[in-house]
C-alpha positions as CSV (number, residue, x, y, z in Angstrom):
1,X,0.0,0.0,0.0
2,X,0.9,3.3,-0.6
3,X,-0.6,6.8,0.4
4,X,-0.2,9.1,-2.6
5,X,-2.6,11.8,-1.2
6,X,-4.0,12.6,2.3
7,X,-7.5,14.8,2.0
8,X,-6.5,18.8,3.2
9,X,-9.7,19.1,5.5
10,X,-9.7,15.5,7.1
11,X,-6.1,15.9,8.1
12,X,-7.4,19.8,9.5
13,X,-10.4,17.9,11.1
14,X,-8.4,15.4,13.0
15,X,-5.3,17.4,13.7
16,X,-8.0,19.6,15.4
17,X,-9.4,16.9,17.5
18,X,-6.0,16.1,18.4
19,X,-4.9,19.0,19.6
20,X,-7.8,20.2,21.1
21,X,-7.7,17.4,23.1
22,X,-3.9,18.1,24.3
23,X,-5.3,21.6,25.4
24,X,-8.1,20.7,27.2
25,X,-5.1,18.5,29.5
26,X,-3.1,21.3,29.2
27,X,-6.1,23.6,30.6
28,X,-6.8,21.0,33.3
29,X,-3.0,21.0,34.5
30,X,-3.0,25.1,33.9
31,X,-6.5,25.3,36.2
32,X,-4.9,22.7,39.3
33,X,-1.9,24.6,39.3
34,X,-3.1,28.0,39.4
35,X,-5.8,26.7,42.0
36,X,-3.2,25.8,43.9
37,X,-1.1,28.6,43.7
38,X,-3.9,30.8,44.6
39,X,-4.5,29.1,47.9
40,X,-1.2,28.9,48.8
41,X,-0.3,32.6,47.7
42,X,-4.5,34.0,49.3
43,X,-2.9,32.0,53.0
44,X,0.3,33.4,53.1
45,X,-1.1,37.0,52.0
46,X,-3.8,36.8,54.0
47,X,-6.6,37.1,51.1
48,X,-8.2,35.0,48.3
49,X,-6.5,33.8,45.2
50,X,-9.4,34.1,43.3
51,X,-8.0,35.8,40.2
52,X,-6.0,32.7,39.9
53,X,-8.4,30.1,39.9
54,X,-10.5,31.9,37.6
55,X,-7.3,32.4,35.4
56,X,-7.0,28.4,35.2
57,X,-10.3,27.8,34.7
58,X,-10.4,30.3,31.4
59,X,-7.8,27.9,30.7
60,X,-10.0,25.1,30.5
61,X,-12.1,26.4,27.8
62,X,-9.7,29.0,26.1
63,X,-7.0,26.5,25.4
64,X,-8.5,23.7,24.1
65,X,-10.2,26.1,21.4
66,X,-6.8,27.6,20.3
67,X,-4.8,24.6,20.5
68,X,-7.9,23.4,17.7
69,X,-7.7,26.5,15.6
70,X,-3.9,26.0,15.5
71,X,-3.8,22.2,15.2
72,X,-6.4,22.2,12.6
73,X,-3.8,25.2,10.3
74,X,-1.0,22.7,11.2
75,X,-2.9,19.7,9.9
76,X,-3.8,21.5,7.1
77,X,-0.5,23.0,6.2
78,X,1.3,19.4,6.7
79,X,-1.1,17.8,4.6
80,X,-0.6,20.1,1.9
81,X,3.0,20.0,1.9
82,X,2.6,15.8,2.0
83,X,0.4,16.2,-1.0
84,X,3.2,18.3,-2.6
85,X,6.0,15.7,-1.5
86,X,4.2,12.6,-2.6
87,X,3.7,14.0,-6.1
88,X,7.8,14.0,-6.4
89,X,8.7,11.1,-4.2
90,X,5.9,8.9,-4.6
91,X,4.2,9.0,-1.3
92,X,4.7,6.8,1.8
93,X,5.0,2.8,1.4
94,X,3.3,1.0,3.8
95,X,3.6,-2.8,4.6
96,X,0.4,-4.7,6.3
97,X,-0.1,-8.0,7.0
């Protein structure tokens, strides 16, 4: 088998789902750190840390959105360029059994 040509906007598509994925983790891990960053920084300052918490949990929905705008471009832009690489090299062999 050989792949001679990937589809632009499936590659977007999934690249998209991908990534998205990666920065709704990336939110979660932003949102637990600055949770906990605000407690300890709201004890030993003798107020809430608020503004931090709310800061992570933006993250939650503001990252996995751009990390899908971006990975769908970067899907699409790879796929192009594998379209454009295939034509002259043949594509990529792939051996199944």
């Amino acid at each position: 088998m050989i792949i001679k040509r990937i589809d632009v906007l499936s590659a977007g598509k999934i690249a998209a789902i991908i990534a998205a994925a990666f920065g709704l983790l990336a939110g979660v891990v932003f949102f637990l750190f600055g949770s906990m960053l605000g407690a300890l920084l709201g004890s030993a300052l003798g107020h809430e840390g608020g503004g931090m918490m709310a800061g992570g949990f933006l993250g939650i929905i503001v990252l996995p959105i751009l990390y899908g705008i971006f990975g769908f471009i970067g899907g699409v832009i790879q796929a192009f360029v594998y379209n454009i690489a295939a034509g002259i090299v043949g594509g990529i062999r792939i051996e199944t059994e």
